[in-house]
N, C-alpha and C positions, 0 to 999 in steps of 0.2 A: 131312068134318071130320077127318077119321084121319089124310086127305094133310095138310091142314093143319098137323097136332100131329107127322106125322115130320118135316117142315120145319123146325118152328118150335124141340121140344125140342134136336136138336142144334147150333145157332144159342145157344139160351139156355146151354147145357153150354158151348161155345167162350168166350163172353164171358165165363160163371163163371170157367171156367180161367185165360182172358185178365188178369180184373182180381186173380185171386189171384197171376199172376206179377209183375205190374207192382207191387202191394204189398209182395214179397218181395224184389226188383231193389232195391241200392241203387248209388247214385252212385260213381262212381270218388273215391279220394282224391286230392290233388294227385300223387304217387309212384308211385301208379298211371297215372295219366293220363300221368306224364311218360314213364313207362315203353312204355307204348302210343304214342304217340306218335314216340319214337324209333325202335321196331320198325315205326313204318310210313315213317317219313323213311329209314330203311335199307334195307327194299323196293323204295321207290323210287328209290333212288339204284342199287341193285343191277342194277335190271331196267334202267335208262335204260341204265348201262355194257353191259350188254348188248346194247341195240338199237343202241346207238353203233357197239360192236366188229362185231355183225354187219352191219353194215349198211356200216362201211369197209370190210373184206373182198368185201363183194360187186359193192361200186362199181366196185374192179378188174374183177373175171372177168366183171361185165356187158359192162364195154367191150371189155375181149379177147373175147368171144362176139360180141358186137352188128358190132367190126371198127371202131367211132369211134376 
């Protein structure tokens, strides 16, 4: 029965925890969200120019190695 109850109470303690963050959590306002949003359309743009730029760079010196 004991193993039961170490199982079971920290299980019940997570979910307390659980449902008191999820009722303190609110929702992004529009301004917020827009704002988030932008900072990840930026990320992405950021990272793409990067994969772009390295990846022309290497197309060269691949083929100058490879001898194509």
């Amino acid at each position: 029965m004991e193993y039961i109850q170490a199982v079971v109470d920290p299980s019940k303690q997570f979910a307390k925890d659980s449902i008191r963050l999820v009722k303190r959590c609110t929702k992004p306002d529009r301004k917020e969200y827009q704002k988030i949003a932008m900072a990840t359309a930026v990320g992405f743009a950021v990272m793409g120019f990067i994969g772009f730029f390295v990846k022309l760079i290497h197309i060269p010196i691949n083929n100058i190695i490879v001898g194509g």
